[in-house]
TIKE-635856 format. One record per residue (C-alpha): residue number from 1; residue in one letter; x, y, z. Coordinates in Angstrom, 2 decimals, padded with zeros to 5 digits, always signed. Each point is the difference from the previous one (the first is absolute). Layout:
BEGIN
- i / aa / c1 / c2 / c3
- NUM / a / X / Y / Z
...
This chain:
BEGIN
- i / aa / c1 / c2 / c3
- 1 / x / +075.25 / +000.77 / +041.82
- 2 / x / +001.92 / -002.13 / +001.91
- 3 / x / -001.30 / -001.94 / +003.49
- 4 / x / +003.20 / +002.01 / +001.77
- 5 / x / -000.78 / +003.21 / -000.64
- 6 / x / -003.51 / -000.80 / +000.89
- 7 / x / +001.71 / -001.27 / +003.27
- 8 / x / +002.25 / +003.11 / +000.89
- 9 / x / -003.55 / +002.15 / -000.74
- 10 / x / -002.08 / -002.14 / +002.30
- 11 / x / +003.50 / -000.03 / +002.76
- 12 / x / -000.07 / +003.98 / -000.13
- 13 / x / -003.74 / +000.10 / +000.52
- 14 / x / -000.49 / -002.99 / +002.60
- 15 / x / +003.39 / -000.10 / +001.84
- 16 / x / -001.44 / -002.38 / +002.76
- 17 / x / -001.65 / -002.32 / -003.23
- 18 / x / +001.22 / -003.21 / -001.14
- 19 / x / -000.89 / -000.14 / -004.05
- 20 / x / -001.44 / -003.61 / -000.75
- 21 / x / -000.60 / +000.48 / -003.70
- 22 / x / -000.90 / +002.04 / -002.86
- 23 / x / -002.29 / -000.17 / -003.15
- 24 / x / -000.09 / +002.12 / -003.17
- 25 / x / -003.74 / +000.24 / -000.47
- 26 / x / -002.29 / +000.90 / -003.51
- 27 / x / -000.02 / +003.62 / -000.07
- 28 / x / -000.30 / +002.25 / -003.04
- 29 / x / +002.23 / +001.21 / -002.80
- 30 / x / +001.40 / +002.82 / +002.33
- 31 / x / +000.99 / -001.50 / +002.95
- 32 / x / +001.98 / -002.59 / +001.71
- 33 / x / -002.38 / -001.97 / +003.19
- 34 / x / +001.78 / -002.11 / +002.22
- 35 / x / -001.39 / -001.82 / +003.36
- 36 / x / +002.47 / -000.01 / +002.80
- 37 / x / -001.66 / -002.21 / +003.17
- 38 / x / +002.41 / +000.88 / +003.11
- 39 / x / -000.12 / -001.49 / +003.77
- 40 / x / -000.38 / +003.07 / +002.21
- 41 / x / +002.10 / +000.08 / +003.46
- 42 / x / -003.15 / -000.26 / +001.97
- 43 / x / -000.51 / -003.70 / -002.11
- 44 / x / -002.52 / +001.80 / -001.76
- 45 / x / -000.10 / -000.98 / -004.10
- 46 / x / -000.52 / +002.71 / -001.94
- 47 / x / -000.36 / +000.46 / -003.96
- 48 / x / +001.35 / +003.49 / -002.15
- 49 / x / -000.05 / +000.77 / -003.74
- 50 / x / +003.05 / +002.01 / -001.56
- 51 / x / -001.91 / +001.80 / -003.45
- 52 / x / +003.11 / +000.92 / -001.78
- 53 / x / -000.69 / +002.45 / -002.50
- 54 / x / +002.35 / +001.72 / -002.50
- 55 / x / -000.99 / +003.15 / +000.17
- 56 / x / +000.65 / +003.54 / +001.66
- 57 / x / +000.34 / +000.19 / +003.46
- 58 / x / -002.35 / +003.12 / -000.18
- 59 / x / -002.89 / -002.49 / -001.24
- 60 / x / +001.32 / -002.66 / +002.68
- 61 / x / -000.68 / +002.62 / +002.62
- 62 / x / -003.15 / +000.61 / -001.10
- 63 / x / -001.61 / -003.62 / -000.28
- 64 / x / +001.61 / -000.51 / +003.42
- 65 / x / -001.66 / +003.14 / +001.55
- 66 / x / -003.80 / -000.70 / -001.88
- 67 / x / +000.22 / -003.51 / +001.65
- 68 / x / +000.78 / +001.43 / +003.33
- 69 / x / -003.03 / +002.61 / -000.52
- 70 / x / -002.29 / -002.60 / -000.83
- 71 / x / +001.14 / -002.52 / +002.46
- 72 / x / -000.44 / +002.37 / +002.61
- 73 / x / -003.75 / +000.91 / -001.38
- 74 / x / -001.61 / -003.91 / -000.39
- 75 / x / +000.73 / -000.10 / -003.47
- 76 / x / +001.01 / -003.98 / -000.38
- 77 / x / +003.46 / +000.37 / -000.86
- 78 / x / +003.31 / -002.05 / +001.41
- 79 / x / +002.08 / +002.24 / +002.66
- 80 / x / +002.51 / +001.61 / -001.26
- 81 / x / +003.31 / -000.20 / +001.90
- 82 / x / +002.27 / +001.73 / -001.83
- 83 / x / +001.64 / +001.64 / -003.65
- 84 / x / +003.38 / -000.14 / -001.19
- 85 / x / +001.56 / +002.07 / -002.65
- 86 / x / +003.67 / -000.41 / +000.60
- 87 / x / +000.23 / -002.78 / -002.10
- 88 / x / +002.89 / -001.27 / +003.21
- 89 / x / -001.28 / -003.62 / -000.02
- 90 / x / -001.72 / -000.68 / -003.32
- 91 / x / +000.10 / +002.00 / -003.12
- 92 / x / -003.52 / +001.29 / +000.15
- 93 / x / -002.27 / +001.86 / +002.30
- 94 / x / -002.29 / -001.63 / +001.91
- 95 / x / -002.98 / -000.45 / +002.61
- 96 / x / +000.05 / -002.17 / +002.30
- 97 / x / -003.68 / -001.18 / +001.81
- 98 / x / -001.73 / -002.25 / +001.77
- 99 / x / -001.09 / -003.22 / -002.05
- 100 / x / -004.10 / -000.61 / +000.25
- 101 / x / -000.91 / -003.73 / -000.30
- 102 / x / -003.05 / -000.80 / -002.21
- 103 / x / -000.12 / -000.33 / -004.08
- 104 / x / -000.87 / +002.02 / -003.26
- 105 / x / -002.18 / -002.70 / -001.84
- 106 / x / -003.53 / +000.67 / -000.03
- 107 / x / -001.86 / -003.37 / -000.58
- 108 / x / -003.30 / +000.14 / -002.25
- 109 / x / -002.21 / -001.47 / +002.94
- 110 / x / +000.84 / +003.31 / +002.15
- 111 / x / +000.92 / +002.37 / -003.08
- 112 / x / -003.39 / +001.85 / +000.64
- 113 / x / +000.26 / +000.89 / +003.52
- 114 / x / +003.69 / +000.88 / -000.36
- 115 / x / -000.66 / +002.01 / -002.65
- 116 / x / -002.41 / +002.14 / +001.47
- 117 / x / +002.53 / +000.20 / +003.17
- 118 / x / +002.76 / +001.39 / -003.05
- 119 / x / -002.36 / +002.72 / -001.14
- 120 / x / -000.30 / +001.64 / +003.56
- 121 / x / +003.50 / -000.62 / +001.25
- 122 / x / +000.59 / +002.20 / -003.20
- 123 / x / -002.92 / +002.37 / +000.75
- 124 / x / +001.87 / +000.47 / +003.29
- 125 / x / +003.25 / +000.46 / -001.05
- 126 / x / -001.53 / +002.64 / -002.48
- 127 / x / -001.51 / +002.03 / +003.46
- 128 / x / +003.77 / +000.38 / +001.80
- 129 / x / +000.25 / +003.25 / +001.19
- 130 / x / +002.99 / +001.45 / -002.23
- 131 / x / +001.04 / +002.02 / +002.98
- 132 / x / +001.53 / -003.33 / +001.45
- 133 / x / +002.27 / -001.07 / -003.25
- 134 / x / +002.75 / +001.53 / -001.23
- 135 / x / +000.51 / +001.60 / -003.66
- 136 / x / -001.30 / -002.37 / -002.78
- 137 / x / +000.42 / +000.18 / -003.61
- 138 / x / -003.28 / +001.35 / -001.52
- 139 / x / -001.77 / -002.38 / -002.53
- 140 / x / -003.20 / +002.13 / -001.32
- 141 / x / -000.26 / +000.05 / -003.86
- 142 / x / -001.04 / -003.30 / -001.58
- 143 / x / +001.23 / +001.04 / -003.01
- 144 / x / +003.40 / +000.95 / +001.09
- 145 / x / +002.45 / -002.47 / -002.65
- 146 / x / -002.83 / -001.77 / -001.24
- 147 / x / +000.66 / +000.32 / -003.63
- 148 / x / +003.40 / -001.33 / +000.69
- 149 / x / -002.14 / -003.00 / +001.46
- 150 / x / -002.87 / -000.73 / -002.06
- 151 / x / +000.20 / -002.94 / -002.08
- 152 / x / +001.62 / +001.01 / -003.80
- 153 / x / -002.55 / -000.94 / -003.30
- 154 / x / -002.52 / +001.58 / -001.98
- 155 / x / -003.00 / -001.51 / +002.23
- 156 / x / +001.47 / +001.67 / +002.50
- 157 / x / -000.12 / +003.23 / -001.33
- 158 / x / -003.36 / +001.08 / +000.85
- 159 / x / +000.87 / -000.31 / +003.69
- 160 / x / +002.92 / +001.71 / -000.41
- 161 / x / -001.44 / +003.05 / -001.57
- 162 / x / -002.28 / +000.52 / +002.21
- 163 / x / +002.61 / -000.30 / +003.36
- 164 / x / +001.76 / +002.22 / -002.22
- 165 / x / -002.96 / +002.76 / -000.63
- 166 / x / -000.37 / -000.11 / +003.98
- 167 / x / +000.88 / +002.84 / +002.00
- 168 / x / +000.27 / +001.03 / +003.81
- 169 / x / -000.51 / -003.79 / +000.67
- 170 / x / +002.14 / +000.81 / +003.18
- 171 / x / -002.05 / -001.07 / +003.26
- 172 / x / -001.70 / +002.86 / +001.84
- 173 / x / -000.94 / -001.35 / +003.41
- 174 / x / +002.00 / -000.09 / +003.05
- 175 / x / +003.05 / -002.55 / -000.32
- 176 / x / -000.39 / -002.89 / +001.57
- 177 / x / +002.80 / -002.57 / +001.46
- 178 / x / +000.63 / -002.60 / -002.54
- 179 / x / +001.21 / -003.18 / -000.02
- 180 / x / +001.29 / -000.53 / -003.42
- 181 / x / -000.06 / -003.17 / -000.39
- 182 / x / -002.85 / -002.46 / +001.91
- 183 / x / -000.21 / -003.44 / -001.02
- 184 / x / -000.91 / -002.94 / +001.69
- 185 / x / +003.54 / -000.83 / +000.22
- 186 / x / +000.79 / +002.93 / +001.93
- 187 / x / -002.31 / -001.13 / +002.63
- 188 / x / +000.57 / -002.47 / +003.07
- 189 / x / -002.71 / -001.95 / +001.14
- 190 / x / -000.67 / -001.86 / +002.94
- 191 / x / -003.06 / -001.04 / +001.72
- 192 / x / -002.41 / +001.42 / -002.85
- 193 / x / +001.62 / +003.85 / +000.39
- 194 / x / +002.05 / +001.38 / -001.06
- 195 / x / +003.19 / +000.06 / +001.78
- 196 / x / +002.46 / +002.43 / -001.78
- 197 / x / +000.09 / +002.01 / -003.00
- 198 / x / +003.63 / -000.32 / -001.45
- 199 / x / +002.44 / +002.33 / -002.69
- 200 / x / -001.32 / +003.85 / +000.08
- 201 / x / +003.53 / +001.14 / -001.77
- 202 / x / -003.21 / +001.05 / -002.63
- 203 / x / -001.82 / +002.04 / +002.03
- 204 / x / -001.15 / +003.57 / -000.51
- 205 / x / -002.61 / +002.63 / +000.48
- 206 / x / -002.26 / +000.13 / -002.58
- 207 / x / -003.11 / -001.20 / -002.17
- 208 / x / -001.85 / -003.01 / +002.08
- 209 / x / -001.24 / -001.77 / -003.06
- 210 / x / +003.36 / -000.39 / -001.23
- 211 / x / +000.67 / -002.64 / +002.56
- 212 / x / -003.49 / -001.50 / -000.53
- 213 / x / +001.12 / -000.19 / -003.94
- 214 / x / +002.77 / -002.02 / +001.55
- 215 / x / -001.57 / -002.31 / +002.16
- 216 / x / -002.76 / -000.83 / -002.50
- 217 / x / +002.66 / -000.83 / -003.00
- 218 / x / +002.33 / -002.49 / +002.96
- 219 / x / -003.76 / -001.31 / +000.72
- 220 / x / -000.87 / -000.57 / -003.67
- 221 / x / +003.33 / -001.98 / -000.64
- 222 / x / -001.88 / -002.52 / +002.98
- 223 / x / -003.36 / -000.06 / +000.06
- 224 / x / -002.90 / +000.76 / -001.96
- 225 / x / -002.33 / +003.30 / -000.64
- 226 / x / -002.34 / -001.14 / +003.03
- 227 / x / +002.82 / +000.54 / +002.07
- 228 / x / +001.12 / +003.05 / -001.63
- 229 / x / -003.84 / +001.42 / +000.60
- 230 / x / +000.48 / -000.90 / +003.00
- 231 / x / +002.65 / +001.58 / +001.03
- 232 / x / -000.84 / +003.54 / -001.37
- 233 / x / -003.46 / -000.59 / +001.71
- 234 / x / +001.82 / -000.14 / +003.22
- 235 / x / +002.14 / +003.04 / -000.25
- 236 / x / -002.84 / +001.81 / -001.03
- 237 / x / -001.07 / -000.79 / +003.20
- 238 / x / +002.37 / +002.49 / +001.32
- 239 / x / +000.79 / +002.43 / -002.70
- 240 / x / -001.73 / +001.10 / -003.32
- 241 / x / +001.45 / -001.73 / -003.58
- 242 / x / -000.33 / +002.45 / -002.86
- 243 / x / -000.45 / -002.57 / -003.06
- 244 / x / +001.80 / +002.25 / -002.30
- 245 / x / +003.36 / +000.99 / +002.18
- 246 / x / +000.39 / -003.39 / +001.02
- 247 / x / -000.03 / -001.40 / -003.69
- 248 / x / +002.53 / +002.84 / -001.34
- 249 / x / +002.27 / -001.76 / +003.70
- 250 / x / -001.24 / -003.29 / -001.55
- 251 / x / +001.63 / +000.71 / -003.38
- 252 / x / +003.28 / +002.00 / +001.67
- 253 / x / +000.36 / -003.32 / +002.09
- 254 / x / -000.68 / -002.96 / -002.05
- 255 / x / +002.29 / +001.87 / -003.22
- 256 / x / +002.80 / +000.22 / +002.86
- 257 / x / -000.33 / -003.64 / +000.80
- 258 / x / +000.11 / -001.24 / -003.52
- 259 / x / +003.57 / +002.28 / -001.05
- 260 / x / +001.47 / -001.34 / +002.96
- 261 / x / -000.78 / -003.46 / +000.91
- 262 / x / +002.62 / -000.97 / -002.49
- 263 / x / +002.56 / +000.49 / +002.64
- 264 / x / -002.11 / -001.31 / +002.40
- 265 / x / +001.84 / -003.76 / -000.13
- 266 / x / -003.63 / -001.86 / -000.44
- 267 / x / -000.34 / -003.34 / -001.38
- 268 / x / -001.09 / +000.25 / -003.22
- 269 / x / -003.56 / -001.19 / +000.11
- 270 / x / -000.69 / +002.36 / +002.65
- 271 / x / +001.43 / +003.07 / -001.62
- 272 / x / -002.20 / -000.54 / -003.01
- 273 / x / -002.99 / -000.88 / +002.42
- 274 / x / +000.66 / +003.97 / +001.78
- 275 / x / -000.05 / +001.21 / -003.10
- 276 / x / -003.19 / -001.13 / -001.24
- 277 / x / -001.46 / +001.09 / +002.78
- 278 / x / +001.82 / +003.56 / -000.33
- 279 / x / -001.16 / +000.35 / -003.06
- 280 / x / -003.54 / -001.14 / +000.84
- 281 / x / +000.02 / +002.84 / +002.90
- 282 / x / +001.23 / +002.78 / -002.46
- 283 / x / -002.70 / -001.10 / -002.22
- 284 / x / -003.06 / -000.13 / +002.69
- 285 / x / +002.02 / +003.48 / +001.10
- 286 / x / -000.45 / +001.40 / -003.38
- 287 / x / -003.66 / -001.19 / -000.36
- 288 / x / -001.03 / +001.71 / +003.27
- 289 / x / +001.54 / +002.99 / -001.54
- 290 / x / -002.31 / +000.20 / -003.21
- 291 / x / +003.29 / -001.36 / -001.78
- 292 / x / -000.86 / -002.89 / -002.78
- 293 / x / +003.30 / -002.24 / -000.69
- 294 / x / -000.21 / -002.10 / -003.12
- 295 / x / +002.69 / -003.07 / -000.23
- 296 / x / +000.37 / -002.98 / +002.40
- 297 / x / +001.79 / -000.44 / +003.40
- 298 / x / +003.08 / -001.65 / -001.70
- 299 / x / +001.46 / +003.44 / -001.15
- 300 / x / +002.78 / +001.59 / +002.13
């Protein structure tokens, strides 16, 4: 995307704002993040993010009105000023918001704490009254593509007989909101909280333990099991973990992650590094399970 049509976005939005400069920022395979930092008429300095995403302007509308809801509720997300689906300035559809100042690293001296302050921001998102979101996709049945996921070779066969034997795996409780996709670098942190809580075009109603199967696999590609313990030992602080349904999510996750992070654009080293540890969860998955898998962790 070019810095002009960035610019006529930003002059339809803040007529009175002069536009000092723009930034394309890391975001993920989906989406386009730029910066813009504008001078307000007031002298004010204020900072916006355009997410650019190519995709429907019925999803657009969507993300834009679940970050209003939550915004509006305390849920630590950026304002949202605005969507765009006309496509009139740039060729995508958009969201524009407020830009939160902090960072996404959690060091090893404070990974503890933090960690534990992960586990019940996600405990809380998991208690949003649905009444106050709009429609969401539903994501309920860990087993739902799996087979199309799980890892091909005859090791892997007794795990996949036994997803396959499965039936009415579908999640009975009430729906919750999800976020779809919570990882440390979808959170802002400043002062030792956590600030904002970034990219919900993944959300849905559904499961809980599929975004705790999430969190822990992002969390095992940083840190070790004592932080992994510890951060199911502070959800369950807040909600109850059924060891079984949250290693069929583990193995629906973690078989996800490792038939798609080829298009992921890693480095090398650290693509092989996300896959051992994929692997490693789908194993530890299939061991909670009753599941023995012969072979070694070099088998994909």
């Amino acid at each position: 995307m070019r810095t002009d049509q960035i610019a006529r976005v930003i002059a339809e939005r803040f007529p009175d704002a002069r536009l000092r400069s723009v930034e394309k920022l890391k975001g993920g395979v989906s989406a386009e993040v730029y910066r813009a930092d504008l001078s307000l008429a007031d002298g004010a300095d204020q900072s916006v993010v355009l997410r650019a995403m190519g995709k429907s302007g019925l999803e657009s509308a969507r993300e834009y009105a679940l970050l209003t809801s939550l915004h509006n509720i305390g849920i630590p997300t950026p304002r949202p000023f605005c969507f765009d689906d006309s496509r009139h300035h740039v060729d995508a559809t958009y969201v524009l918001m407020a830009f939160v100042d902090g960072a996404s690293d959690i060091p090893l001296d404070m990974a503890g704490p933090r960690i534990a302050l992960m586990a019940e921001a996600l405990a809380a998102i998991h208690k949003v009254p649905k009444t106050t979101l709009p429609q969401l996709p539903d994501r309920l049945d860990p087993l739902q593509q799996l087979t199309e996921f799980l890892p091909v070779g005859e090791e892997w066969r007794p795990l996949r007989d036994y997803c396959e034997s499965l039936e009415n795996s579908a999640y009975k409780g009430v729906p919750v909101l999800l976020h779809g996709d919570f990882w440390p670098q979808n959170l802002i942190w400043k002062a030792g909280r956590i600030a904002a809580i970034l990219d919900w075009e993944d959300a849905a109603f559904g499961d809980p333990l599929s975004d705790v199967a999430c969190a822990v696999l992002e969390l095992r590609y940083l840190f070790d099991d004592l932080q992994i313990d510890r951060f199911l030992a502070s959800y369950r602080r807040h909600a109850e973990i059924d060891p079984q349904r949250l290693a069929l999510w583990q193995v629906y996750v973690a078989s996800a992650a490792q038939h798609y992070m080829g298009g992921w654009g890693l480095e090398l080293s650290r693509e092989a590094h996300m896959r051992q540890m994929a692997l490693h969860q789908i194993r530890e998955a299939a061991a909670i399970l009753g599941i023995g898998l012969p072979g070694s962790l070099s088998n994909v």
